[in-house]
C-alpha positions in Angstrom: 15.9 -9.0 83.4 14.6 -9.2 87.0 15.7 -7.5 90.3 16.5 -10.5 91.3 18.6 -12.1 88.6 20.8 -8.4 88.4 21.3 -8.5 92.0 22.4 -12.2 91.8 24.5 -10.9 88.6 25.9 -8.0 91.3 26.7 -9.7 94.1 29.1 -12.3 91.3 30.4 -9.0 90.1 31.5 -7.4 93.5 34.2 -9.8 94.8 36.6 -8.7 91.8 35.7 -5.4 92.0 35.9 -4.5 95.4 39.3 -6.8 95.0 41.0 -5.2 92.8 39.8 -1.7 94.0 41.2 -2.2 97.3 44.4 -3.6 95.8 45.1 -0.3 93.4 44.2 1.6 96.3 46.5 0.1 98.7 49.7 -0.2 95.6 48.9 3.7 94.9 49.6 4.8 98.5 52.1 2.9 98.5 53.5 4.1 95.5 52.9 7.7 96.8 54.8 6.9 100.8 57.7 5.9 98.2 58.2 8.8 96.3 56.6 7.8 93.2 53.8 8.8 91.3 51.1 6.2 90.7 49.6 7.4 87.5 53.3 7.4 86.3 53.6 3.4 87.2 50.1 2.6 86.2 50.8 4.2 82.6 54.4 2.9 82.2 52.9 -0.8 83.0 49.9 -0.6 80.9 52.3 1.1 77.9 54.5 -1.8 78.2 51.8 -5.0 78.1 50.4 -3.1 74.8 53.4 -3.9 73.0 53.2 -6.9 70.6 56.5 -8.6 72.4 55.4 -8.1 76.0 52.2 -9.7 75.0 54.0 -12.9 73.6 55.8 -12.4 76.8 52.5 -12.2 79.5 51.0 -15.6 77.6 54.3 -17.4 77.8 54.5 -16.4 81.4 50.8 -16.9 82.4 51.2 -20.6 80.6 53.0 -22.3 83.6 51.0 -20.3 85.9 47.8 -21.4 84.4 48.5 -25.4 84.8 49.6 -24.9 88.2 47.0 -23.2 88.8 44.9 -26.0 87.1 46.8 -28.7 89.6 46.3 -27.4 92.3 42.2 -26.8 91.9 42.2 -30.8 91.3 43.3 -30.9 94.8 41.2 -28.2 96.3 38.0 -30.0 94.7 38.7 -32.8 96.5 39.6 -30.5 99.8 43.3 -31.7 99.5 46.1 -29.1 100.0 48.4 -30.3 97.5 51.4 -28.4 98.6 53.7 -30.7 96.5 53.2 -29.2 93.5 56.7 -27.3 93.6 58.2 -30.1 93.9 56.0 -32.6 91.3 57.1 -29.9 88.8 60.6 -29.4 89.6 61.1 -33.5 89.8 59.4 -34.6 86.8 60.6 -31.6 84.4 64.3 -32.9 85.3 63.0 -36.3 84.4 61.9 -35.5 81.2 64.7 -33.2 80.1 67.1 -36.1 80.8 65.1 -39.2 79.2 64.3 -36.4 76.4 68.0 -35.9 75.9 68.8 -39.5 75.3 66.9 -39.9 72.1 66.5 -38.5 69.0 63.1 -39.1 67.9 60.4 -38.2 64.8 59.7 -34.9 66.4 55.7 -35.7 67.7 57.1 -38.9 69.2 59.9 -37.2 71.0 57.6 -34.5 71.8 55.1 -37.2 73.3 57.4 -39.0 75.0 59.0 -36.2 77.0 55.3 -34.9 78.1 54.3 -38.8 78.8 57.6 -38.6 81.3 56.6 -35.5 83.0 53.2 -36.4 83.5 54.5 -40.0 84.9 56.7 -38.8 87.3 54.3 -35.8 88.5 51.3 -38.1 88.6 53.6 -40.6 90.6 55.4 -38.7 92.7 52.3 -36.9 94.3 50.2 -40.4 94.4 52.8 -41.1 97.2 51.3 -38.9 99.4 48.2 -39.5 98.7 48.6 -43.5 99.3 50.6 -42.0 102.6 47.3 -40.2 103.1 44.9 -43.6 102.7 46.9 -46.0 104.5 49.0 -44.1 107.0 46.5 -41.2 107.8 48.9 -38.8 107.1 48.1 -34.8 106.3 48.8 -34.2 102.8 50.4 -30.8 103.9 52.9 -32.4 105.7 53.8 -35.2 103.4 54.2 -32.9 100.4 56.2 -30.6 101.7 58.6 -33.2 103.3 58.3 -34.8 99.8 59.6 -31.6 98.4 62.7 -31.6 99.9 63.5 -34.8 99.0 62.8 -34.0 95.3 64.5 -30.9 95.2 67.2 -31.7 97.8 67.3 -35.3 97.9 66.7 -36.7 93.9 67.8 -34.2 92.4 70.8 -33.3 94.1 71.9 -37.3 93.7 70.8 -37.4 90.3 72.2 -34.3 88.4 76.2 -35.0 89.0 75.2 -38.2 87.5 73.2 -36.5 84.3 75.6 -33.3 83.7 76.7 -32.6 79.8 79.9 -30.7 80.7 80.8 -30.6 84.4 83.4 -27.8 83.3 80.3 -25.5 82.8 79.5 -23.0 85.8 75.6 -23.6 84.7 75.1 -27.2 84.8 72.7 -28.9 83.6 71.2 -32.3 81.5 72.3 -32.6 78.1 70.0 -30.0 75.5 67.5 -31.5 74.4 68.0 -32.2 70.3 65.5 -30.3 68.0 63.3 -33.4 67.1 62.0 -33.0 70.6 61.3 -28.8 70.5 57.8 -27.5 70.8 57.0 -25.9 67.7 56.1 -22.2 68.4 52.8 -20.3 67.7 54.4 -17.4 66.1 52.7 -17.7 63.0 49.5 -18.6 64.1 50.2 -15.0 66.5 50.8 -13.3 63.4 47.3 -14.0 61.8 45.5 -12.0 64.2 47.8 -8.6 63.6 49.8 -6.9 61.0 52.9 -6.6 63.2 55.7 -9.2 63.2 57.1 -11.1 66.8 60.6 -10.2 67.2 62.8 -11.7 69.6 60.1 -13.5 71.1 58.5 -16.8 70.3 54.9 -17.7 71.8 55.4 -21.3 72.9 53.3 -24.5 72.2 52.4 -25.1 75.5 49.7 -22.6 75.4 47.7 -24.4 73.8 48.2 -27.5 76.0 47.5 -25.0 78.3 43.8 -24.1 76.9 43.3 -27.6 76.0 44.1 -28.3 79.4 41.4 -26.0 80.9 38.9 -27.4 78.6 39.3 -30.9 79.9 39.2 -29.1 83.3 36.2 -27.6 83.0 34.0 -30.4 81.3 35.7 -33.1 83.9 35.1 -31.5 86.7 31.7 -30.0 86.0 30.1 -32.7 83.4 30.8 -36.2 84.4 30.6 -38.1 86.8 34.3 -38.7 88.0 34.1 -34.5 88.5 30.6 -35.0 90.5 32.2 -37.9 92.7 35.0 -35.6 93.3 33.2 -32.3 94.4 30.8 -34.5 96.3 33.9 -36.1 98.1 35.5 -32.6 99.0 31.9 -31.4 100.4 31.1 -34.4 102.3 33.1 -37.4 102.6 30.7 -39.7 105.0 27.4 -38.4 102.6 29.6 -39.4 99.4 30.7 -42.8 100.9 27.4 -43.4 101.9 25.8 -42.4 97.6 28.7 -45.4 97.2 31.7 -43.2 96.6 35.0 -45.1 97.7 36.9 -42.3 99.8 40.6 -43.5 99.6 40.2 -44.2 95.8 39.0 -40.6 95.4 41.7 -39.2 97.2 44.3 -41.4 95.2 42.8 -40.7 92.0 42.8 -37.0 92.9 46.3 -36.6 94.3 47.6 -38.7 91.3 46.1 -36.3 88.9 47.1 -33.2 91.0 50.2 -34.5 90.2 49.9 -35.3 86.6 48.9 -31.8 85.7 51.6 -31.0 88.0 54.3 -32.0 86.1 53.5 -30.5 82.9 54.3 -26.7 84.3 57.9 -26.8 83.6 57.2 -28.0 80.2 57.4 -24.2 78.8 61.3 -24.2 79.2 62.1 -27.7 78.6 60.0 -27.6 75.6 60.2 -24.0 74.4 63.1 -22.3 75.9 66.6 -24.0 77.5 65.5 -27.3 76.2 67.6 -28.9 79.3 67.1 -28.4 83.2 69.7 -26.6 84.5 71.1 -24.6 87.8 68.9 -21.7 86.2 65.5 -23.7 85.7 62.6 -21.4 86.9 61.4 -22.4 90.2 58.1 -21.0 92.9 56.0 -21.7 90.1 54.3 -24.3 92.1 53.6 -21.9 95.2 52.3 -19.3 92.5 50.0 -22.1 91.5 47.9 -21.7 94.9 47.2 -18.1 94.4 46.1 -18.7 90.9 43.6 -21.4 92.2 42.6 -19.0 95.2 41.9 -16.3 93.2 40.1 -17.8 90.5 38.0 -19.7 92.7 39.6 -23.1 91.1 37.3 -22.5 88.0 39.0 -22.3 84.7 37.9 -19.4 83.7 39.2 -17.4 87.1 41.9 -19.0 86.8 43.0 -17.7 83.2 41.9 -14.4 84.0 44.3 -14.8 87.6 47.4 -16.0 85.6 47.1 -14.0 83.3 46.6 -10.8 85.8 49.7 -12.2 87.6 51.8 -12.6 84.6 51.0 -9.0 83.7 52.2 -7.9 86.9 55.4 -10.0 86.7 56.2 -8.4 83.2 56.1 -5.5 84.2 58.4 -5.6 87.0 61.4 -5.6 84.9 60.7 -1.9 82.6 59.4 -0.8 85.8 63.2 -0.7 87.3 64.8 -0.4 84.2 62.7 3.5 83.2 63.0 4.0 87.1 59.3 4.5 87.3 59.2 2.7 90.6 60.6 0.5 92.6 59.7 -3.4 90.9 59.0 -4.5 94.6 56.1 -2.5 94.1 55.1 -5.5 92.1 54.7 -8.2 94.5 53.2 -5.8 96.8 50.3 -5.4 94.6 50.1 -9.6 93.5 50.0 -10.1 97.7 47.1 -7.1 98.4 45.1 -8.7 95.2 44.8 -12.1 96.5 44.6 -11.2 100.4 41.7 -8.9 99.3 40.0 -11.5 96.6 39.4 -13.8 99.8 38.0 -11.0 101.7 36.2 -10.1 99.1 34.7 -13.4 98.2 34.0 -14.6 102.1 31.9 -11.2 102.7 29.8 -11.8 99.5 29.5 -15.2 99.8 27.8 -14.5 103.2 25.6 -12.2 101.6 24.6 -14.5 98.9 24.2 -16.9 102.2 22.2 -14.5 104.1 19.5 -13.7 100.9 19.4 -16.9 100.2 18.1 -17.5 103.7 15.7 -14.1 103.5 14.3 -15.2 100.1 13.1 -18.9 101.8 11.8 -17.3 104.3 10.1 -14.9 102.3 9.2 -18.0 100.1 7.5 -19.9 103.2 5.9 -16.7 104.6 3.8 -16.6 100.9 2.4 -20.3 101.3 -0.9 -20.2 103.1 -2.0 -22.9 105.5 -4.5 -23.6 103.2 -2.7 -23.5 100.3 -0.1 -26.0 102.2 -3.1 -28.3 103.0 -4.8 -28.5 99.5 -1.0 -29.7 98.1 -0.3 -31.8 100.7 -3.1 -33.2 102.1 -4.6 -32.5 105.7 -1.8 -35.3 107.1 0.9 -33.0 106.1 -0.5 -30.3 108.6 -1.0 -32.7 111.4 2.8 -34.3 110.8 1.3 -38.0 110.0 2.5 -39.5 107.5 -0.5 -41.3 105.2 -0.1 -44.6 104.5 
């Protein structure tokens, strides 16, 4: 191995670890200003995550953090700020729990149907604002968030007096969901890999829509030419429209699918949990999205390893405050010093990578002899005519 390939290897290696040094540096004085002892909290959290059940419970949690994280990168490929993805989710999960709880299917057609509605509505619901974007020139920022709160505020609101099981119930919420239209859990498949046995816990099935769903990612966006059309879109809009890339088609395609992915993140409770949506669905999964594409670099990789780094910390915010260890604010703390110092970590590195890249051209031209350019070339090149 060369200098040069292990320094190219070092420089990729330094923006996590400089990251998440600065990170446990800044949560352990913290930590220390507060009264507690960091070793203390770093033990207690690592004891917890080794445990079988908070293991089950990490996945499940990183699973919705992982597609948002997935729908949002569509956008960012594309240089779209897809904002909306709070409300995409939010919208399309109450969609599907209340078509879901009108039939009673066989189980992999009710399963289907209730994912083909979530996906519908997402992919729908953000195309809006991206045909607001085409034919209006309106900032995708600003028409996602407005159309957030008239998802959450607006829709919904209207909607769910008219979709309530038992109004009498302080928690209410669409009619559960019957049992043909569960996710089956991954319990058993868990189970293969260890001799302990889940209890209380059960690993959902969206986990593996979830890896599936990073696959496709990955070989989309990085093997075909839809994925090269859309990077080459994000980088340079006038260069792509001029290799015969239609702009506004790229940016509806790509909202559309933002939105798609979008609406599969609140699959894990409608599928796997409550099996309704109710005043207690999870929310801010969409906002948690955009740190999970930030830090991971909106590769699907990163973004496993950030969702499932950020579910980690989110587990272990609970027997944190329940041994008294520290304070679970601490937490959050540490999830907001990770990704602030992930950017800084990546723009200082990628301008090192910048300036070698610039030294080892230059180097590069210094090594090519006049001569040497002539014999390739031709005396014409040296001159700057150009030989018929």
């Amino acid at each position: 191995m060369n200098a040069s390939l292990l320094r190219r290897l070092g420089l990729s290696l330094a923006a996590p670890a400089l990251a998440a040094a600065f990170a446990l540096l800044i949560s352990s004085l913290v930590l220390t200003l507060s009264g507690s002892s960091w070793l203390d909290t770093y033990s207690e959290m690592i004891s917890t995550a080794s445990k079988l059940e908070s293991m089950v419970d990490i996945l499940n949690r990183a699973t919705p953090l992982y597609i948002a994280g997935v729908a949002v990168a569509i956008g960012f490929k594309m240089n779209l700020f897809n904002i909306g993805v709070e409300g995409q989710y939010i919208l399309a999960s109450f969609m599907a729990a209340w078509v879901g709880s009108q039939f009673n299917l066989w189980g992999p057609i009710h399963v289907a149907l209730i994912l083909f509605v979530a996906v519908t509505v997402g992919g729908l619901w953000a195309g809006l604002a991206g045909l607001l974007k085409v034919t209006r020139g309106v900032n995708e920022v600003i028409s996602t968030i407005m159309l957030n709160f008239i998802a959450t505020g607006g829709i919904i609101a209207a909607l769910l007096p008219l979709a309530i099981d038992d109004p009498t119930d302080p928690n209410q919420g669409t009619p559960v969901i019957a049992e043909s239209g569960w996710m089956p859990n991954l319990n058993g498949l868990l189970e293969i890999f260890t001799r302990d046995i889940v209890k209380g816990r059960q690993l959902g099935g969206m986990f593996v829509i979830a890896i599936l769903l990073g696959i496709g990612y990955n070989i989309v966006v990085n093997r075909t030419r839809f994925g090269f059309d859309l990077r080459a879109s994000g980088m340079n809009p006038f260069a792509a429209r001029a290799g015969g890339v239609p702009p506004k088609k790229m940016v509806l395609i790509a909202m559309a699918a933002s939105g798609a992915m979008a609406g599969l993140i609140g699959m894990t409770e409608i599928l796997s949990e409550n099996h309704s949506y109710d005043q207690g669905f999870v929310k801010g999964l969409g906002f948690a999205g955009i740190a999970v594409a930030l830090l991971g670099r909106n590769s699907a990789p990163g973004m496993a390893v950030a969702a499932l780094l950020f579910a980690f910390l989110d587990t272990s915010s609970a027997p944190l405050q329940v041994t008294g260890t520290a304070s679970p604010e601490i937490v959050v703390i540490m999830q907001a010093t990770i990704l602030l110092a992930a950017v800084i970590a990546y723009e200082v590195v990628n301008r090192v990578k910048q300036a070698d890249e610039v030294r080892r051209a230059a180097l590069a031209t210094e090594a090519v002899s006049p001569s040497e350019l002539e014999e390739v070339s031709g005396p014409d090149a040296m001159s700057g005519e150009v030989t018929p």
